[in-house]
N, C-alpha and C positions, 0 to 999 in steps of 0.2 A: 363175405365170400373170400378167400384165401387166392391168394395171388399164384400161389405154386402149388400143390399135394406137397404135403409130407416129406415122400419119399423124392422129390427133385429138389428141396432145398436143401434135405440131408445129401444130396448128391453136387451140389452147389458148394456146398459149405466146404465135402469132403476136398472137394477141386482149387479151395480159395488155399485152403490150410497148405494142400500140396503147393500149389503156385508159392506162397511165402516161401515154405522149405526152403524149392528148388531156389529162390532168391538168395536166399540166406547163406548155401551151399554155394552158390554161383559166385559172389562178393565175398564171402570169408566172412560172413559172420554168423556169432554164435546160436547154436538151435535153441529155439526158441526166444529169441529175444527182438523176435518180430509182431506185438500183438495184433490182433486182428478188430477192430471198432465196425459193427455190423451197424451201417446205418440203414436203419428202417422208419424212415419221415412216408409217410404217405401208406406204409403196411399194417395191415390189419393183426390184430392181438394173435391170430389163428397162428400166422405166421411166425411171429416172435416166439409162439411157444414151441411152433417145432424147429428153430432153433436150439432154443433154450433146453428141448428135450436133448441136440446134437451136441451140446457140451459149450455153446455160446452165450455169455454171458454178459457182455460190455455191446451197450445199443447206444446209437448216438441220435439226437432227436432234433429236427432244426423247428419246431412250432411247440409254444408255448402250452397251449391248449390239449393239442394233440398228446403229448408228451404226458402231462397232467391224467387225461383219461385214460394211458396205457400206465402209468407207474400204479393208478388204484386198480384196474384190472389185474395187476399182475405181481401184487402188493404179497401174495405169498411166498414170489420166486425169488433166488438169489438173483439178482440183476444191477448191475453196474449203471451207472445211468448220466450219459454223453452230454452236456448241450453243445451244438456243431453252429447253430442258428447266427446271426446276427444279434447284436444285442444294446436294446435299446434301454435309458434311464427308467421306465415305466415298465420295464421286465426284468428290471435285475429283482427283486424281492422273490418272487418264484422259481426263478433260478436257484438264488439261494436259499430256497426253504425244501426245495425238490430234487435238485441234483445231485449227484455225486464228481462231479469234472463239470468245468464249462473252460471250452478249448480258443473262445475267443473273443478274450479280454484286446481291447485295443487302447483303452483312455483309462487315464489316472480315475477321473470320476466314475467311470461303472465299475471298478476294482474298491474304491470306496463302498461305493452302496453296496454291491456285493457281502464285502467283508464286516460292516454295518448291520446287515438285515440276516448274516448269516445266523443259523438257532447255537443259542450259546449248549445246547445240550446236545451238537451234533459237531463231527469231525469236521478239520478242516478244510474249506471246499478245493480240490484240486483245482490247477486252471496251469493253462499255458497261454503265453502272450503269442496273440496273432502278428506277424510281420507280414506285409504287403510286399515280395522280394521281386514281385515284376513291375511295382510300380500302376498298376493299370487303374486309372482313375475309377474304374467300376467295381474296385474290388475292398474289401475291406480290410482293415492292417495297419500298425505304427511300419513307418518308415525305419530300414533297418539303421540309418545315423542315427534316430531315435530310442531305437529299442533298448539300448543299456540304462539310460538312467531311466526310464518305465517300470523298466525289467525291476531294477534295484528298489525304486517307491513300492512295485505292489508285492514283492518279498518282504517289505517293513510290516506290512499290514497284517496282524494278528489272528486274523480268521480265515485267510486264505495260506494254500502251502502254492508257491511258483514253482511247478514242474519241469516245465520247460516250453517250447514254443511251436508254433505251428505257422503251416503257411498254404495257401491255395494260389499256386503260383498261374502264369498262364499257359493256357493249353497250346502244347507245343507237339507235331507230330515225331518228333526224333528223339531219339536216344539220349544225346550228349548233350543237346540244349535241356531235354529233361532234366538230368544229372546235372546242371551247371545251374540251374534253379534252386535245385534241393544240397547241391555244395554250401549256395549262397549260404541259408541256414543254418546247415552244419555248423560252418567256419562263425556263424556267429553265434552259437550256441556254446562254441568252445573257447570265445574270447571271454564270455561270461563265466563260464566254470573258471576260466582263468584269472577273472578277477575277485573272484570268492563265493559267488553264486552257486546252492547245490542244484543243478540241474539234471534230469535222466529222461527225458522224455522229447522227444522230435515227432511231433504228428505233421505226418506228410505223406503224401502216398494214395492216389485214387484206382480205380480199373485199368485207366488208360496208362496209369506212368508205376504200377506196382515197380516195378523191375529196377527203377532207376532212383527212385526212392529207398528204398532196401542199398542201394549202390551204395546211394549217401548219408546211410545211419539211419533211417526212419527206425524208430521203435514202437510206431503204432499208424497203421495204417487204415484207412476210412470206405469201407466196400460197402456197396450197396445195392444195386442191380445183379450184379457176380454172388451176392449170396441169396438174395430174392426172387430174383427175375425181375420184369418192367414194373416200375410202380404204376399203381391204379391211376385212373385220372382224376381230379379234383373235381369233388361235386360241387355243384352250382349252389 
């Protein structure tokens, strides 16, 4: 059963795209250079396709499995394909044999296996290093003291390309601490290009804090509800 009709996700999607604009417009930065990463973890195929019909094509997936049964369902469409998940030694092999981007490398060792188990007859797998910028023991992330020489080990590694980085900071209701989150990033994404690192990519950016992400350079931001509606519940 579809989570929304059709016609309210194409009316969703149309509303998220506006929302970037207006960001983009708002901050002085360039059109289009805000992409949009529809995450659909818990949405049904029904859904992704009328996406896919509205010109959406980059799905971010945070469950193995899940993921697995929508990329063969959907094995004829052009489709980008996100890992957002947590990631654990025992899932990096399907990662790398399934995805196209996984946005959250945090250890030398699953960038290893990753770039390891990656299919020698397949591009190389995009990935951005997660950094933890609030610190919050619950959350997953290199330390941003850490992230430069991470950053630089898993740019060695042959099968992976380092994009750039991401981060799922803490929820914050205001504006400026938003922005002084997704600064943090920024400023360390620019130390890296600055020490020779090609980097273009900053995934930051949820429902609640679009505005202030966009403030800070996001180039790709992560909607999920805003283009879906409420995810389904978890069946038992």
């Amino acid at each position: 059963m579809i989570t929304e009709p059709k016609a309210e996700i194409a009316q969703r999607l149309a509303a998220v795209r506006q929302r970037i604009r207006d960001a983009e417009v708002a901050y002085g930065r360039e059109a289009g250079s805000v992409k949009l990463l529809a995450v659909s973890k818990r949405q049904p195929i029904e859904a992704i396709r009328a996406a896919i019909a509205e010109g959406q094509h980059a799905f971010g997936e945070n469950y193995l499995q899940e993921g697995a049964e929508k990329r063969e369902a959907l094995a004829g469409e052009s489709v980008e394909w996100h890992f957002i998940g947590a990631l654990q030694s025992n899932k990096t092999r399907a990662v790398a044999e399934g995805f196209d981007w996984v946005h959250t490398i945090d250890r030398l060792k699953i960038a290893r296996r990753l770039s390891e188990q990656r299919p020698a007859d397949a591009a190389p797998l995009q990935c951005c290093l997660q950094v933890n910028v609030s610190g919050e023991a619950s959350k997953s992330g290199v330390a941003p003291e850490q992230a430069p020489d991470l950053a630089n080990e898993i740019a060695s590694l042959p099968n992976l390309q380092l994009r750039g980085l991401m981060t799922l900071p803490e929820a914050v209701p205001d504006f400026e601490s938003q922005r002084a989150a997704f600064r943090q990033l920024r400023e360390l994404q620019a130390r890296l290009v600055a020490d020779g690192l090609a980097l273009d990519t900053l995934s930051m950016g949820m429902s609640n804090d679009l505005e202030a992400a966009v403030a800070e350079g996001a180039t790709m931001v992560r909607l999920g509800t805003a283009v879906f509606g409420p995810r389904p519940e978890k069946t038992p």
